[in-house]
ZAKOLVEX-316560 format. One record per residue (C-alpha): residue number from 1; residue in one letter; x, y, z. Coordinates in pm, 1 decimal, padded with zeros to 6 digits, always signed. Each point is the difference from the previous one (the first is absolute). Layout:
<rs>
seq/type/east/north/up
NUM/A/X/Y/Z
...
</rs>
This chain:
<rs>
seq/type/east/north/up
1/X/+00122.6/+01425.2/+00613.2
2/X/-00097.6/-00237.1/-00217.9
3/X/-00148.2/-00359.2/+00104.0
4/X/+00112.5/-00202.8/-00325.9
5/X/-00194.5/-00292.1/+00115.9
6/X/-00309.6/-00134.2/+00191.9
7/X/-00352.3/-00161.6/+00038.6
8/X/-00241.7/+00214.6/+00135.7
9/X/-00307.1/-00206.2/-00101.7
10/X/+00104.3/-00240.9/+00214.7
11/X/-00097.2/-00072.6/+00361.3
12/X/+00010.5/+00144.6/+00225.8
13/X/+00088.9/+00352.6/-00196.0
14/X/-00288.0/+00009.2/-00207.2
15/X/-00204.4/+00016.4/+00309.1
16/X/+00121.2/+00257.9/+00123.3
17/X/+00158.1/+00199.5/-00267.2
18/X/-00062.2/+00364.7/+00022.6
19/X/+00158.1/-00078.6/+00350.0
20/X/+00314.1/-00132.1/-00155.4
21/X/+00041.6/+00274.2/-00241.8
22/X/-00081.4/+00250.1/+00256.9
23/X/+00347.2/-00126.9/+00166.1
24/X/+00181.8/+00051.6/-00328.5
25/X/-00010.1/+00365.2/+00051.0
26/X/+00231.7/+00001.1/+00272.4
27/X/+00313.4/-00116.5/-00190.4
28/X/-00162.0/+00121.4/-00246.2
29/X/-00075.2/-00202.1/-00268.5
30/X/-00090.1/+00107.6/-00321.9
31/X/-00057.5/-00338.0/-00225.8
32/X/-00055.1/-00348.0/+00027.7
33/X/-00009.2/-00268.9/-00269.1
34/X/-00235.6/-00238.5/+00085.1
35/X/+00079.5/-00299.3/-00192.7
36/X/-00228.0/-00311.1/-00079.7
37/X/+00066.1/-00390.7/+00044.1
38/X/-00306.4/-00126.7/-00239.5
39/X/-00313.7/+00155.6/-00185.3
40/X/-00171.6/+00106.4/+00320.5
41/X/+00274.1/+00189.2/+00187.3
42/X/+00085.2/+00150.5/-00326.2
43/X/-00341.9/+00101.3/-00035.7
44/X/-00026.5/+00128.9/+00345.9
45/X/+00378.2/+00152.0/-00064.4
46/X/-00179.6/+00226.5/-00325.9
47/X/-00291.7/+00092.5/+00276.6
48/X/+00213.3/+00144.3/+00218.0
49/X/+00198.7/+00152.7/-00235.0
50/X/-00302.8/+00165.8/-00119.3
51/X/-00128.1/+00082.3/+00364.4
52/X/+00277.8/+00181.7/+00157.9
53/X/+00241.5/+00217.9/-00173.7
54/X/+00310.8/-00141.2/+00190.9
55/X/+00000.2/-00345.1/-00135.8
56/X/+00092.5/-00148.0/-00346.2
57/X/-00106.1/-00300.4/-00076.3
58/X/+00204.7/-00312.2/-00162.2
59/X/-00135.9/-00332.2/-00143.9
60/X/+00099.2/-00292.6/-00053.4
61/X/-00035.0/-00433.8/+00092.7
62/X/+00267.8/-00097.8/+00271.4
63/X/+00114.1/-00354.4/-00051.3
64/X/-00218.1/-00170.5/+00246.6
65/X/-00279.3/+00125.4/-00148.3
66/X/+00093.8/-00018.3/-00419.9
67/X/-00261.6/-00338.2/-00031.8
68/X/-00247.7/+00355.8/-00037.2
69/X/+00163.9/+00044.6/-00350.0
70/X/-00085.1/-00318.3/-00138.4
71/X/-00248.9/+00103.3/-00172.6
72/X/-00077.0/+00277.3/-00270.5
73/X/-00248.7/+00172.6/+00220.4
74/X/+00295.0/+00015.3/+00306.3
75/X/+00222.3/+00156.9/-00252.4
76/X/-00234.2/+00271.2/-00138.4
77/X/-00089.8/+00084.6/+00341.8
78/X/+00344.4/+00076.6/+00119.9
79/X/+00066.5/+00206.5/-00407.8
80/X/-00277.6/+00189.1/+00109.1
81/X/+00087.1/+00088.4/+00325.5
82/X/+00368.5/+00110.6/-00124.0
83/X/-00206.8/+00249.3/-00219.8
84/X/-00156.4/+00167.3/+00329.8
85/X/+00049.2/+00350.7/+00071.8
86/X/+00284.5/+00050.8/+00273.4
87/X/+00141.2/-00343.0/-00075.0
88/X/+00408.5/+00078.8/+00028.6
89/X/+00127.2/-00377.9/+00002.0
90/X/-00010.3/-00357.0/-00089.2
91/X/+00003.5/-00215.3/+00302.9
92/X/+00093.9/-00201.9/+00242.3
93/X/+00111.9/-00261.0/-00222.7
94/X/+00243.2/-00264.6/-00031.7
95/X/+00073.0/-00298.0/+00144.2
96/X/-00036.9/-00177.6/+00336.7
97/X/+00173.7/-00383.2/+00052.5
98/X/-00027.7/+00030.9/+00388.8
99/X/-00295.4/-00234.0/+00057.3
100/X/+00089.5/-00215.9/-00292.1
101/X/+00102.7/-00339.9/-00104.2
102/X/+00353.7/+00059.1/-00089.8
103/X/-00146.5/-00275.0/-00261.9
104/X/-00259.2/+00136.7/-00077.3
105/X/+00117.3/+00102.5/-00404.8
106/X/-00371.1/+00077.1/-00096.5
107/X/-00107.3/+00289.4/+00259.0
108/X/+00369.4/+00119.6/-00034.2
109/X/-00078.7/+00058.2/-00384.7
110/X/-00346.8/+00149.4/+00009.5
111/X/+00158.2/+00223.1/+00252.6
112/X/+00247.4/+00094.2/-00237.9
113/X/-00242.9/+00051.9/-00298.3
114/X/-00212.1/+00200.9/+00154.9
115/X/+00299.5/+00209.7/+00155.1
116/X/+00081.3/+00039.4/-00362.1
117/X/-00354.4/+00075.0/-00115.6
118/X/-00043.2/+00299.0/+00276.8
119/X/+00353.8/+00136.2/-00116.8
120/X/-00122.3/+00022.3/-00376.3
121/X/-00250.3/+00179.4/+00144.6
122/X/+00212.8/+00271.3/+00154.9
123/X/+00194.2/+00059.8/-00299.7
124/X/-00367.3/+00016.1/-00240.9
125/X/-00106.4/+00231.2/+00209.9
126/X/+00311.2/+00189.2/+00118.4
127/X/-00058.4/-00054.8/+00390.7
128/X/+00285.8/-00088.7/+00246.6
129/X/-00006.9/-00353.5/+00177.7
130/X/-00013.6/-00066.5/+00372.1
131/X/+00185.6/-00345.4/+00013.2
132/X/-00073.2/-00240.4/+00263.3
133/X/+00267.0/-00279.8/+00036.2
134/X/+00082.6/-00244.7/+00314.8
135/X/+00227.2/-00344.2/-00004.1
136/X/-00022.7/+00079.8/-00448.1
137/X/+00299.7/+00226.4/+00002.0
138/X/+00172.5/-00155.3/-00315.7
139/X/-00356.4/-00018.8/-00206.0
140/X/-00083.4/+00273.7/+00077.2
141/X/+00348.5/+00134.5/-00114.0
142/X/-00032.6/-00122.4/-00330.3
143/X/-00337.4/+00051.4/-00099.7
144/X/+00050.1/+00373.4/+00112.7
145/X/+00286.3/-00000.1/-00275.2
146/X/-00145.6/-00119.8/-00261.4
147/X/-00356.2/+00137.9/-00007.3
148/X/+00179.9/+00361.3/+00125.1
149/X/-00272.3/+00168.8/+00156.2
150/X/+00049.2/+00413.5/-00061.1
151/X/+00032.7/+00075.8/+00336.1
152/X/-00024.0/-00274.0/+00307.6
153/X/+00051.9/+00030.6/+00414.8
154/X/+00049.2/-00316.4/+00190.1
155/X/-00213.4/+00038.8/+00334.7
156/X/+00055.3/-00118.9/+00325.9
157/X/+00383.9/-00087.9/-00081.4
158/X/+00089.6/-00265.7/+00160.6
159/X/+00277.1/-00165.8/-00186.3
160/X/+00390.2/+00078.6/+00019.7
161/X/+00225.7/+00272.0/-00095.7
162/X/+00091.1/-00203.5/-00316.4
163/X/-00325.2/-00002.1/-00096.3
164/X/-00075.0/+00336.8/+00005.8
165/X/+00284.5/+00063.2/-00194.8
166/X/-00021.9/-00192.8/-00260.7
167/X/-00398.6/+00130.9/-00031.3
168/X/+00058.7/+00348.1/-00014.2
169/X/+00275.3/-00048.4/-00268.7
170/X/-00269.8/-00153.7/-00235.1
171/X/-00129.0/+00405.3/-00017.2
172/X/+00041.7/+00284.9/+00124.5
173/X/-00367.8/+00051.5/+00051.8
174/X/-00000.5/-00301.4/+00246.1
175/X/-00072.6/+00062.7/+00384.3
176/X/+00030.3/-00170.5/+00306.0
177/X/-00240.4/+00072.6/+00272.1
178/X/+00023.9/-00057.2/+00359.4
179/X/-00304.4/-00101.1/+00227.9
180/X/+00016.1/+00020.6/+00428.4
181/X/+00204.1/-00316.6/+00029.0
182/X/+00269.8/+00182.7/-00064.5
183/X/-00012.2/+00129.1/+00360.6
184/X/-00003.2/-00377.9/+00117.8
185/X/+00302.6/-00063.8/+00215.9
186/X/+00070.3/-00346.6/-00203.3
187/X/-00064.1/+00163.2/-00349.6
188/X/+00388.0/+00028.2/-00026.6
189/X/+00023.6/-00059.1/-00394.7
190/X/-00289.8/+00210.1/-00061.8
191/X/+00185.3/+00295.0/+00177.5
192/X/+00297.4/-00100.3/-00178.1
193/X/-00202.8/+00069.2/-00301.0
194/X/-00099.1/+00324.3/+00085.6
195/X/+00347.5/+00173.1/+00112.7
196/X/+00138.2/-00059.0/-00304.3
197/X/-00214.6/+00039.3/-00311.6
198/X/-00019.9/+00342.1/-00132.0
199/X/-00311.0/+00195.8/+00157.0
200/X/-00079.0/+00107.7/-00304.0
201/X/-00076.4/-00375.6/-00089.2
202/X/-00274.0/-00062.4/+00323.6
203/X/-00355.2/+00076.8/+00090.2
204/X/-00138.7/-00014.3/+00357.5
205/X/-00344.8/-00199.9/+00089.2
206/X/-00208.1/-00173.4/+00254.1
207/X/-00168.4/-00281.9/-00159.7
208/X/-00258.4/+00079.2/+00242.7
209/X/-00189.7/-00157.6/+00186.1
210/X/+00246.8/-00234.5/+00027.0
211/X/+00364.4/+00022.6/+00126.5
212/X/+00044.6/+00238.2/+00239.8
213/X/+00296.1/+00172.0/+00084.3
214/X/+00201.3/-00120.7/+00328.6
215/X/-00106.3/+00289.4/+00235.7
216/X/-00371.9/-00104.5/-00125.2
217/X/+00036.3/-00392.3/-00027.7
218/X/-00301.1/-00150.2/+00079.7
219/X/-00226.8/+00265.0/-00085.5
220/X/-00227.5/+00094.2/-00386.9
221/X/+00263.4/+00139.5/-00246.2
222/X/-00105.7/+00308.8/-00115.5
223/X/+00153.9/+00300.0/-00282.7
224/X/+00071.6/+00218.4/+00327.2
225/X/+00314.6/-00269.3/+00119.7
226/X/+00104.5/+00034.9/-00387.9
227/X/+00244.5/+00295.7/+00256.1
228/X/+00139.3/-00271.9/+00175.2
229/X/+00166.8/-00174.4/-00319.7
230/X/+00178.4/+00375.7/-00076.4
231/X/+00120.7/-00001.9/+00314.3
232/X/+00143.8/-00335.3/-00036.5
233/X/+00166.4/+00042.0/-00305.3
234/X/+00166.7/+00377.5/+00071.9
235/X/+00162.5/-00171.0/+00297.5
236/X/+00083.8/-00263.2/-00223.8
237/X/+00157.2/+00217.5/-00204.1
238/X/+00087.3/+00277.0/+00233.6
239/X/-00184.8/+00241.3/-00150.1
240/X/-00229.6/+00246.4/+00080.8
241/X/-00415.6/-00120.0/+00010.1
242/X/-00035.6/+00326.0/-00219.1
243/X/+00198.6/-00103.7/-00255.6
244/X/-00129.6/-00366.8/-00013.6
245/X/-00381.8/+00161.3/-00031.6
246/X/+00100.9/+00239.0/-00284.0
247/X/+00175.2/-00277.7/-00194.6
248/X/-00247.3/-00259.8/+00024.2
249/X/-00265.6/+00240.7/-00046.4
250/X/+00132.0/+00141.0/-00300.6
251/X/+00071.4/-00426.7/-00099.8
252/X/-00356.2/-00081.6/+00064.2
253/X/-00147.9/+00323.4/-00190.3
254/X/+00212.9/-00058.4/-00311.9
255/X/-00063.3/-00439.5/+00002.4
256/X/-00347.4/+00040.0/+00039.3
257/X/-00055.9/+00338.3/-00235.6
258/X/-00218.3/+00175.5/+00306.8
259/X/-00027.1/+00378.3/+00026.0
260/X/-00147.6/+00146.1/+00286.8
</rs>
């Protein structure tokens, strides 16, 4: 299995890493993307890449953090980085209204430019994107058609089944990927979501160390529960956990262009 998304240079995993890849044996796992929110993490997201075999490494400035690409120096750090060995995506990026002004025009639009900025990126350098987006579902709609990213996967999905839709008929190289709050017993759209979109349209992830499934709520997130979100979504779908691994496996391998 594949664990499409998650943080391990965060705390608590990074301090006790080899531990929490030791556990990813037992499903077993044999990737994880670890994906970066701003220069550092995506600096520490190319170190581990380079450390361990197992883990790929994608870059990028989440929207809470995008005041980092203000400058020319923020901008060349993050080209370089992209240029890394082992570096398989763009990301997360996008755009985040949640703790927002609903007023509030000029972070709104330096969200937004940056978005764009990190999504000419992707297509300069022929990398997929790893798009973040909460309470921005309509701008983040349209600036995803008209900048047209090559290939794109909207993490964490959290929106409706309309949504979803109307995404994955931009292209057909567009994903949807589902995180452990998918198991949540309110998280009704979400699994609405998930029954019926094609499975070869989906990717599986943790987000770890955050957002733990149900049966570990309240605990670290970590790529080992990434088992937990198949098992959701074959009973979802009433399918077997087999075939939800193959597909998604086979989704991650060809979005990301890994070979193991």
């Amino acid at each position: 299995m594949i664990d499409s998304h998650a943080h391990l240079d965060c705390k608590p995993l990074h301090t006790n890493l080899l531990d929490v890849l030791q556990r990813t044996k037992q499903i077993p796992l044999c990737a994880i993307i670890n994906v970066g929110a701003n220069i550092q993490s995506s600096r520490n997201s190319v170190q581990l890449a380079h450390q361990y075999p197992m883990i790929f490494a994608s870059v990028g400035v989440h929207p809470d953090d995008i005041d980092e690409l203000g400058s020319q120096d923020g901008q060349e750090q993050l080209e370089n980085l992209l240029q890394a060995n082992k570096v398989v995506a763009i990301g997360e990026i996008g755009l985040d209204y949640y703790r927002l002004d609903p007023k509030d025009t000029i972070k709104k639009e330096k969200q937004q430019q940056y978005f764009r900025w990190q999504l000419q990126l992707a297509k300069k350098y022929h990398l997929p994107v790893i798009i973040h987006s909460r309470n921005s579902a309509e701008d983040t709609f349209h600036i995803i058609q008209e900048e047209h990213p090559q290939q794109a996967v909207m993490h964490c999905y959290a929106y409706d089944l309309g949504f979803a839709e109307q995404f994955l008929a931009l292209d057909e190289n567009y994903m949807i990927s589902f995180t452990g709050t998918i198991t949540f017993p309110n998280a009704k759209t979400t699994q609405d979501v998930a029954q019926h979109i094609p499975l070869q349209r989906m990717m599986i992830e943790t987000d770890s160390p955050f957002l733990a499934p149900q049966v570990h709520r309240g605990k670290t997130n970590e790529p080992s529960y990434v088992i937990e979100v198949a098992k959701k979504i074959a009973e979802l779908k009433q399918i077997s956990i087999e075939e939800v691994e193959k597909q998604t496996d086979q989704n991650a391998f060809a979005f990301f262009h890994v070979a193991l």
